[in-house]
N, CA, C and O atoms as a printed pandas DataFrame, in Angstrom:
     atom_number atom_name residue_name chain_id  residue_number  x_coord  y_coord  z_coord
0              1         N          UNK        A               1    0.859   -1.165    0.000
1              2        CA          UNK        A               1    0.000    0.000    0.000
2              3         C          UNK        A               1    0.907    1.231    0.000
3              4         O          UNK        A               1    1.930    1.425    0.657
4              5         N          UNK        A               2    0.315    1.992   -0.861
5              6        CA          UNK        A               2    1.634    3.116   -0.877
6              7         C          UNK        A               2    0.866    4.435    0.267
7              8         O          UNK        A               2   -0.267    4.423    0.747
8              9         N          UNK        A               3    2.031    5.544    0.451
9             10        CA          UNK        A               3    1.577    6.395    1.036
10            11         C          UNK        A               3    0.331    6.677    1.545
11            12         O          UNK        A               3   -0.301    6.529    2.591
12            13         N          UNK        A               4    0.132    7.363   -0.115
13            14        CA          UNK        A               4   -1.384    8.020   -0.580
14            15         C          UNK        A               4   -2.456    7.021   -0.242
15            16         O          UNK        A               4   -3.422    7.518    0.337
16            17         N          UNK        A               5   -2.525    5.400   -0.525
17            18        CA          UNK        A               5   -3.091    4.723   -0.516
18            19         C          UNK        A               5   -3.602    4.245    1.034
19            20         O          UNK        A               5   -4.667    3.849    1.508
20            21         N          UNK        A               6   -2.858    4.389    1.317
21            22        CA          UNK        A               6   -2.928    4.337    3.096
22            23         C          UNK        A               6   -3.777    5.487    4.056
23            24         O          UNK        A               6   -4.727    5.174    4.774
24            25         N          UNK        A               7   -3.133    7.138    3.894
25            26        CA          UNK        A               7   -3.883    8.413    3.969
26            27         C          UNK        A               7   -5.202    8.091    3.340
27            28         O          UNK        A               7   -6.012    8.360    4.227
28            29         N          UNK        A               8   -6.009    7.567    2.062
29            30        CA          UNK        A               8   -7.123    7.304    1.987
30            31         C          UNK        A               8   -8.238    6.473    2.564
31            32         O          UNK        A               8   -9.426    6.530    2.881
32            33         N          UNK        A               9   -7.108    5.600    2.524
33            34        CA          UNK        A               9   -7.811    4.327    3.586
34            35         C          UNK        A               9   -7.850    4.443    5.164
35            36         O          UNK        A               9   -8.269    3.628    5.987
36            37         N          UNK        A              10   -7.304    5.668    5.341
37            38        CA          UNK        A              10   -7.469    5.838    7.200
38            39         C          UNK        A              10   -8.629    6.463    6.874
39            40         O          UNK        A              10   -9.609    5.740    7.056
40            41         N          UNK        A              11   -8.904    7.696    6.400
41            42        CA          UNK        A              11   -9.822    8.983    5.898
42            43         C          UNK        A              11  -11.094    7.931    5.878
43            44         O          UNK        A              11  -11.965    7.975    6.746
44            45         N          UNK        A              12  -11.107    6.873    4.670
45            46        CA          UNK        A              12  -12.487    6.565    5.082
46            47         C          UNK        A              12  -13.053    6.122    6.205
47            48         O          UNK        A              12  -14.127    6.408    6.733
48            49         N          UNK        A              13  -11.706    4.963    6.678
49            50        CA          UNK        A              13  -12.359    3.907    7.796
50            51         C          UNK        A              13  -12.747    5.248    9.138
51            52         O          UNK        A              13  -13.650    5.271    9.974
52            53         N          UNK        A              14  -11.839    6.054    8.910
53            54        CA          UNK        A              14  -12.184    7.359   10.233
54            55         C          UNK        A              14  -13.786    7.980    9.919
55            56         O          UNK        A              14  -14.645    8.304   10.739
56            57         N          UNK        A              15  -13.821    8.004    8.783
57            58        CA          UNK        A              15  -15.622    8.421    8.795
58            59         C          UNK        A              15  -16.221    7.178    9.701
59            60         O          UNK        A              15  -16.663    7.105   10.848
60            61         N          UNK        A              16  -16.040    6.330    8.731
61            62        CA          UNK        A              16  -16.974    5.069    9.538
62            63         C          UNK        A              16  -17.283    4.795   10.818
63            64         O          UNK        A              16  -18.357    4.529   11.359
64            65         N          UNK        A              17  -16.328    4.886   11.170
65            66        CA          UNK        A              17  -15.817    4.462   12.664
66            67         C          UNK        A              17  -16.481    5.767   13.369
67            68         O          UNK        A              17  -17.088    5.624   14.430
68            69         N          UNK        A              18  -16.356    7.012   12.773
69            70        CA          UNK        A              18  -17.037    8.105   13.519
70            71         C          UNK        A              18  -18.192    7.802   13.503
71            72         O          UNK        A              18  -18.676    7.618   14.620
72            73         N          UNK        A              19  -19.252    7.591   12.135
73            74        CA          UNK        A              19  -20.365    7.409   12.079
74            75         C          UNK        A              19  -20.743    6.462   13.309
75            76         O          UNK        A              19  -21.787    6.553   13.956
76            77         N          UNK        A              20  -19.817    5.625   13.502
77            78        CA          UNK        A              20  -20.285    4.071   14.265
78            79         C          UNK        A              20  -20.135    4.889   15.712
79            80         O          UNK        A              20  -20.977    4.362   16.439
80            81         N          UNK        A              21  -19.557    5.773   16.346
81            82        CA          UNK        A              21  -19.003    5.959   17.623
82            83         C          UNK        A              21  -20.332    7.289   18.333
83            84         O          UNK        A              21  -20.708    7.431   19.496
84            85         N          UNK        A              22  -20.789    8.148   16.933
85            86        CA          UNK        A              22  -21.277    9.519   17.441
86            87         C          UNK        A              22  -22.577    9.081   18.230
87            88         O          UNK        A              22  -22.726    9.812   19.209
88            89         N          UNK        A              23  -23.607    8.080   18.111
89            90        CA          UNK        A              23  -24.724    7.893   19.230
90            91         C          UNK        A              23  -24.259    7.039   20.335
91            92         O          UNK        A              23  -24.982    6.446   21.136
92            93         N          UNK        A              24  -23.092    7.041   20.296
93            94        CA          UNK        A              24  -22.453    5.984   21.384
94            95         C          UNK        A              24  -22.997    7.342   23.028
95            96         O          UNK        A              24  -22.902    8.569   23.014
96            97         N          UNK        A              25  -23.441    6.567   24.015
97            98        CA          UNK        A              25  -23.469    7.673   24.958
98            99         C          UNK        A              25  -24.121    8.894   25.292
99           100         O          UNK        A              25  -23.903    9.582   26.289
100          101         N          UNK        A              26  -25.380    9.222   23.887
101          102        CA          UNK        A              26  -26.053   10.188   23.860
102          103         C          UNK        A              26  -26.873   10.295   25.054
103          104         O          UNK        A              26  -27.303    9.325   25.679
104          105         N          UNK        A              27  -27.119   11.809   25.414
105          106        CA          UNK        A              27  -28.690   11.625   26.204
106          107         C          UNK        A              27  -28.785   12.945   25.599
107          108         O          UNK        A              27  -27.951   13.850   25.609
108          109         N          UNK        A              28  -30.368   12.886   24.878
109          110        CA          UNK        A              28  -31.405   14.098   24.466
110          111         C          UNK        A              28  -31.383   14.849   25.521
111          112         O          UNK        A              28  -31.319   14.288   26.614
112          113         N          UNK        A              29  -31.430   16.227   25.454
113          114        CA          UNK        A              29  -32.537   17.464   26.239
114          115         C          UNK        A              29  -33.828   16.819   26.790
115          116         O          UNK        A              29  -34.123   16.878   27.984
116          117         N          UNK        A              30  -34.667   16.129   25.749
117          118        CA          UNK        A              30  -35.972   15.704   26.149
118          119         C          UNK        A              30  -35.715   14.171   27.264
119          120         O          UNK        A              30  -36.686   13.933   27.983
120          121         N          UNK        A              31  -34.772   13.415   27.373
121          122        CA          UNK        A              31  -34.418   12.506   28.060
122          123         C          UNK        A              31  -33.960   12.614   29.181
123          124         O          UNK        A              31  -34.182   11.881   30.145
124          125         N          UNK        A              32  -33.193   13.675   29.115
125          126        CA          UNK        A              32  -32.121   14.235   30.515
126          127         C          UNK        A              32  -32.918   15.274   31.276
127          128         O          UNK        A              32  -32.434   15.911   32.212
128          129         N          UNK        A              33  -34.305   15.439   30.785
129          130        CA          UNK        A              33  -35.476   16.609   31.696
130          131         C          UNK        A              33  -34.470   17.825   32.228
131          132         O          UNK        A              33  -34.558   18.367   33.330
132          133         N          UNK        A              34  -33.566   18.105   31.270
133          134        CA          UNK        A              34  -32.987   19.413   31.077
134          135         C          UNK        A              34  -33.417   20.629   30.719
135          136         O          UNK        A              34  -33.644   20.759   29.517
136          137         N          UNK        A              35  -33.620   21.690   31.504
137          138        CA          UNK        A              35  -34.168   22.854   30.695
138          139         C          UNK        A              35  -33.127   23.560   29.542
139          140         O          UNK        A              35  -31.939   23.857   29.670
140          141         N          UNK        A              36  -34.016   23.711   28.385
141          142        CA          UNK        A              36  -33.112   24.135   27.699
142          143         C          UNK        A              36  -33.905   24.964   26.250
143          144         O          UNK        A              36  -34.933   24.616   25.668
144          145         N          UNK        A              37  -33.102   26.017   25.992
145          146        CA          UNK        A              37  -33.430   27.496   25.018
146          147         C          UNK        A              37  -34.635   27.005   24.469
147          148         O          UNK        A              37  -34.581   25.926   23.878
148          149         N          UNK        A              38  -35.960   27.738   24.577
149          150        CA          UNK        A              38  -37.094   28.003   23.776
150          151         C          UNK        A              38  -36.197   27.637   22.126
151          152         O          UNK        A              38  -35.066   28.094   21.960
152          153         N          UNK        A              39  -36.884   26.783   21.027
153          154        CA          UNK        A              39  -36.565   26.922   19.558
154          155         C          UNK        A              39  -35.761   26.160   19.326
155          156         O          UNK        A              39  -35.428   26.138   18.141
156          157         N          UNK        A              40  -34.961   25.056   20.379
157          158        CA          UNK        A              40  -34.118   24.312   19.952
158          159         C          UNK        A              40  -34.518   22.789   19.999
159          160         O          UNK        A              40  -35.227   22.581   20.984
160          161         N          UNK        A              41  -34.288   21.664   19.250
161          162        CA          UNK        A              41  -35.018   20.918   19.493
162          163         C          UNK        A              41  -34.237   19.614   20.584
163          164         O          UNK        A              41  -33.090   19.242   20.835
164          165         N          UNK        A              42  -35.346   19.321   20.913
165          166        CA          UNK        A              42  -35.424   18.382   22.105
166          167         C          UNK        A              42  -34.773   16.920   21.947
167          168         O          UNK        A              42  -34.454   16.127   22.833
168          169         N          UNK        A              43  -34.680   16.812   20.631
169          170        CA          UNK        A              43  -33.333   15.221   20.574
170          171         C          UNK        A              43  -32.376   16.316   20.157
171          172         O          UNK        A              43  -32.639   16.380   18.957
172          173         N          UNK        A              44  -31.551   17.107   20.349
173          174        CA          UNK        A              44  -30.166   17.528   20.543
174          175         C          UNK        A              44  -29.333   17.002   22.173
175          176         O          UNK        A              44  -29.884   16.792   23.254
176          177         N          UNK        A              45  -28.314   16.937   21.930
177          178        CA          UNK        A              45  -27.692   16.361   22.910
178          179         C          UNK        A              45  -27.114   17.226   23.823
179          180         O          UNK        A              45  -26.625   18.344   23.658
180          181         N          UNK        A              46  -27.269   16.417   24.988
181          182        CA          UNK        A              46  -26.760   17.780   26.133
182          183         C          UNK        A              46  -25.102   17.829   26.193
183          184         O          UNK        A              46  -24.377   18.804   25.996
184          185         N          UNK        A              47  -24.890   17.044   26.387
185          186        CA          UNK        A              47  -23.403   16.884   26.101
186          187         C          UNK        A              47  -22.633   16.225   24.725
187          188         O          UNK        A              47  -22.485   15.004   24.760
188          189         N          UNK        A              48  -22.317   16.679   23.962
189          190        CA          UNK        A              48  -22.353   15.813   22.778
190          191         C          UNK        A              48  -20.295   15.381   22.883
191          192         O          UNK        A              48  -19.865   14.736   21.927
192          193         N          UNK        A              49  -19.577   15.654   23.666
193          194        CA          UNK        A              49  -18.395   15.028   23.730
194          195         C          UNK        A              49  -18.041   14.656   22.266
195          196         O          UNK        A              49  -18.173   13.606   21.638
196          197         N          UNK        A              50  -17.534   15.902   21.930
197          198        CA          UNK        A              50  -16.805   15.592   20.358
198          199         C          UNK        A              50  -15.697   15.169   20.536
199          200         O          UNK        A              50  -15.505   13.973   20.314
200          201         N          UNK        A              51  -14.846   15.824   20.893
201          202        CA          UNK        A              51  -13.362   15.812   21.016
202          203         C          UNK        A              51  -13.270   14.367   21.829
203          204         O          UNK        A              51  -12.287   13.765   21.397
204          205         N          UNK        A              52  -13.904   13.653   22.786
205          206        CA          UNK        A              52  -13.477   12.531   23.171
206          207         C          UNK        A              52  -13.882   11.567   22.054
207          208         O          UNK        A              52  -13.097   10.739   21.593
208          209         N          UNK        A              53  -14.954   11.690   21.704
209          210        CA          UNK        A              53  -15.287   10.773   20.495
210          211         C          UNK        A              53  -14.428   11.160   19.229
211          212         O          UNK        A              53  -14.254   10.304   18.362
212          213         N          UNK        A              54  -13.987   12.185   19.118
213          214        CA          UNK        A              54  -13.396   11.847   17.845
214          215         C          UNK        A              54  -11.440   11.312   18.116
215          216         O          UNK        A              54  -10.559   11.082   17.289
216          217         N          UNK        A              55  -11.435   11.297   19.343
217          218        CA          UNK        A              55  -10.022   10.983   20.006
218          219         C          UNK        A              55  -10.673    9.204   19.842
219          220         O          UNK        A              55  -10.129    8.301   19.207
220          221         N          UNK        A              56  -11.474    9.155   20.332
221          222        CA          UNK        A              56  -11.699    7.511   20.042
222          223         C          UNK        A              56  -11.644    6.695   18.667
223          224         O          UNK        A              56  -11.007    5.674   18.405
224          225         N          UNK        A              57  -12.470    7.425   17.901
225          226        CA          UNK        A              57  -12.622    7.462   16.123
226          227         C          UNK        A              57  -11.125    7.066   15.674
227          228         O          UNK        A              57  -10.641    6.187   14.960
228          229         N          UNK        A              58  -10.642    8.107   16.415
229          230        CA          UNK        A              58   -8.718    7.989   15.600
230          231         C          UNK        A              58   -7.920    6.495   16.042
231          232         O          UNK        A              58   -7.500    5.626   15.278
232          233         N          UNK        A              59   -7.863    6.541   17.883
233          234        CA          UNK        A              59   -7.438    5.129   17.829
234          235         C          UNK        A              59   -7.827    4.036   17.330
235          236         O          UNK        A              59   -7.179    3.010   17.123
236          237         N          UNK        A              60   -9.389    4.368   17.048
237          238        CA          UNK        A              60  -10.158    2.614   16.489
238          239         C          UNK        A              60   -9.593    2.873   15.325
239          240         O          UNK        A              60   -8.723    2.037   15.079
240          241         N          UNK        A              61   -9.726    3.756   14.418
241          242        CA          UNK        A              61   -8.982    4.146   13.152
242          243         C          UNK        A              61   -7.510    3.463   12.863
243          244         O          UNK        A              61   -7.186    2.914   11.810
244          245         N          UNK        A              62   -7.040    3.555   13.541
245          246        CA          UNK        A              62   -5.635    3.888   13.470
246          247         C          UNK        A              62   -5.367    2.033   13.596
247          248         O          UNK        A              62   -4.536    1.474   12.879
248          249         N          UNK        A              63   -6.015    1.458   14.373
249          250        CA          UNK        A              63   -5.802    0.203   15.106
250          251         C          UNK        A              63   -6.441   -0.536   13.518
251          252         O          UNK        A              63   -5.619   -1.305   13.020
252          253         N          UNK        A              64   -7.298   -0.439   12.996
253          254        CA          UNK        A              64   -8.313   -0.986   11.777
254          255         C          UNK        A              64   -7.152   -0.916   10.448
255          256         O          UNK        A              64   -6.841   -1.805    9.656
256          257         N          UNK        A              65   -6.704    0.384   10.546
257          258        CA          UNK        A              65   -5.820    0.722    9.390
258          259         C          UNK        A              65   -4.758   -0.269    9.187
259          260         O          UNK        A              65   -4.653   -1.105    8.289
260          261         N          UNK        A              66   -3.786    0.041   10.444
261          262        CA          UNK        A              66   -2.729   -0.879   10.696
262          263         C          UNK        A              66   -3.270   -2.508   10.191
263          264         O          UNK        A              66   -2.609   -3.111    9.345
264          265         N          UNK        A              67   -4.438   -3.088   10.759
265          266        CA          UNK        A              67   -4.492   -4.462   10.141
266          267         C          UNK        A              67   -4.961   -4.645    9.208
267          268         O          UNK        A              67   -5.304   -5.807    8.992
268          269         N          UNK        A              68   -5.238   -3.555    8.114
269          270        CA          UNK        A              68   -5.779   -3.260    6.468
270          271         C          UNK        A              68   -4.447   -3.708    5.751
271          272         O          UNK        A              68   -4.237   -4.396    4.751
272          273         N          UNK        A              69   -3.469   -2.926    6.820
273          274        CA          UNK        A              69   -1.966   -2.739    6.280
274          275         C          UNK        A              69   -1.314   -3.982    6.409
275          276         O          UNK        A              69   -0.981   -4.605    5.402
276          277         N          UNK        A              70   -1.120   -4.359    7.421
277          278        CA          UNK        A              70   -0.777   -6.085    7.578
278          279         C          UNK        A              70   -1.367   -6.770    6.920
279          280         O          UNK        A              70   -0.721   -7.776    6.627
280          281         N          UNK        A              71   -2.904   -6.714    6.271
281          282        CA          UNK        A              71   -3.121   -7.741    6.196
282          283         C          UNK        A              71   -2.561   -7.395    3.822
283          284         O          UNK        A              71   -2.774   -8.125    2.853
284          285         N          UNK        A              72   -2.285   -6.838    3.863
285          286        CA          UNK        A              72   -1.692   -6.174    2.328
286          287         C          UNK        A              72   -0.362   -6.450    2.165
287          288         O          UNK        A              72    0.134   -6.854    1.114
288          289         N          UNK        A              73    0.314   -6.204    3.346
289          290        CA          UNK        A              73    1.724   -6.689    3.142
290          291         C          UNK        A              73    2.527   -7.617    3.662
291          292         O          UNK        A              73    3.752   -7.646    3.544
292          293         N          UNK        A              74    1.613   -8.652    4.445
293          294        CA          UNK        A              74    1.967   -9.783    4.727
294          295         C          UNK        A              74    1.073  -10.855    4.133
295          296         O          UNK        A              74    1.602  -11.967    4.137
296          297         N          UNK        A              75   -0.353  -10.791    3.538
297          298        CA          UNK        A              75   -1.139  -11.719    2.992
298          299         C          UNK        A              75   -0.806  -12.622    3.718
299          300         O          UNK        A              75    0.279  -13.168    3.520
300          301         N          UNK        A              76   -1.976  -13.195    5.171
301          302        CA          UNK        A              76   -1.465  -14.475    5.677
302          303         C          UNK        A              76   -2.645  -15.383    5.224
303          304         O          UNK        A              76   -2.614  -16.571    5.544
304          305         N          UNK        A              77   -3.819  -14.826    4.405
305          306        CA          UNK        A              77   -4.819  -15.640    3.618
306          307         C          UNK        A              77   -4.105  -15.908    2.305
307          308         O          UNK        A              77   -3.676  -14.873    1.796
308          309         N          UNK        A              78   -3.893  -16.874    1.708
309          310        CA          UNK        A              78   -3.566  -16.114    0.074
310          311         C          UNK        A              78   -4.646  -16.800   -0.471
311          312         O          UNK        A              78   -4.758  -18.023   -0.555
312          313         N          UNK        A              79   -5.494  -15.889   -0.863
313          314        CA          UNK        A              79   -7.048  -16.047   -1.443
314          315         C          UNK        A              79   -6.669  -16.598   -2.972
315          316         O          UNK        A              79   -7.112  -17.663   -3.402
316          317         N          UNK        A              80   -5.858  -15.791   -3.668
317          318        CA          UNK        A              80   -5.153  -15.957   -5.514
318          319         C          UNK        A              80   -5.448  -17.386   -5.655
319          320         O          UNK        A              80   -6.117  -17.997   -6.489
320          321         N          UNK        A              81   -4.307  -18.032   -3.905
321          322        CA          UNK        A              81   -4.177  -19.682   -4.112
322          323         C          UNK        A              81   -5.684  -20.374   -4.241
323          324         O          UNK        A              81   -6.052  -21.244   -5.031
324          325         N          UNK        A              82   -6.267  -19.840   -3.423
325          326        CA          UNK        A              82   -7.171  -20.420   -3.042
326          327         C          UNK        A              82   -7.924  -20.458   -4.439
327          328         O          UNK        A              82   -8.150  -21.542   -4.977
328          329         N          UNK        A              83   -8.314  -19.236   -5.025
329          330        CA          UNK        A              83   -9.082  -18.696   -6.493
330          331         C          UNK        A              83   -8.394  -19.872   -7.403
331          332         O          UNK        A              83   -9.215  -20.733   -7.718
332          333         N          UNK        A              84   -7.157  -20.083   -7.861
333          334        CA          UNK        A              84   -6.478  -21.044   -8.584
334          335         C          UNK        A              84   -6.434  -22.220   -8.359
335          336         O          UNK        A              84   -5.970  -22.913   -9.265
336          337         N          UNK        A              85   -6.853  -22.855   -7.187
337          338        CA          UNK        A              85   -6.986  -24.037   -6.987
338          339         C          UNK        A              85   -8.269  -25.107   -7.046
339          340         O          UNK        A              85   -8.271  -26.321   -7.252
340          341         N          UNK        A              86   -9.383  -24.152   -6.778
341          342        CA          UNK        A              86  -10.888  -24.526   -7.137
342          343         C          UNK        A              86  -11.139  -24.831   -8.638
343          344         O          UNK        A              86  -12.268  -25.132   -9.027
């Protein structure tokens, strides 16, 4: 996997992994019987902890990548064989 190829492949799996992490831990305004601003709505989150979640995003990231990467430059499946032998 070259450089570039790698920088892309973190970039996506880091969306994912964000997507997968951001309702992790939520509690609504309307759940947490929080008062809160006239006009805003009531599934917004009272605490929405970005910065820890996206500190999490990166290590799961980072940990996913690395065995994208191992598993590219060590091939301990070799599927080819497998494809050529059936």
């Amino acid at each position: 996997m070259s450089l570039v190829g790698g920088i892309v492949v973190f970039i996506v799996v880091w969306w994912l992994v964000l997507f997968c992490v951001l309702p992790i831990g939520i509690v609504s305004q309307d759940e947490g019987k929080a008062d809160f601003a006239p006009g805003t709505d009531p599934g917004a989150p009272l605490r929405p902890r970005m910065v820890s979640k996206a500190l999490v995003t990166t290590a799961i990231a980072i940990v996913i990548t690395a065995g994208i990467w191992a598993y590219m430059r060590y091939d301990p499946f070799d599927i080819a064989a497998w494809l050529h032998a059936a």
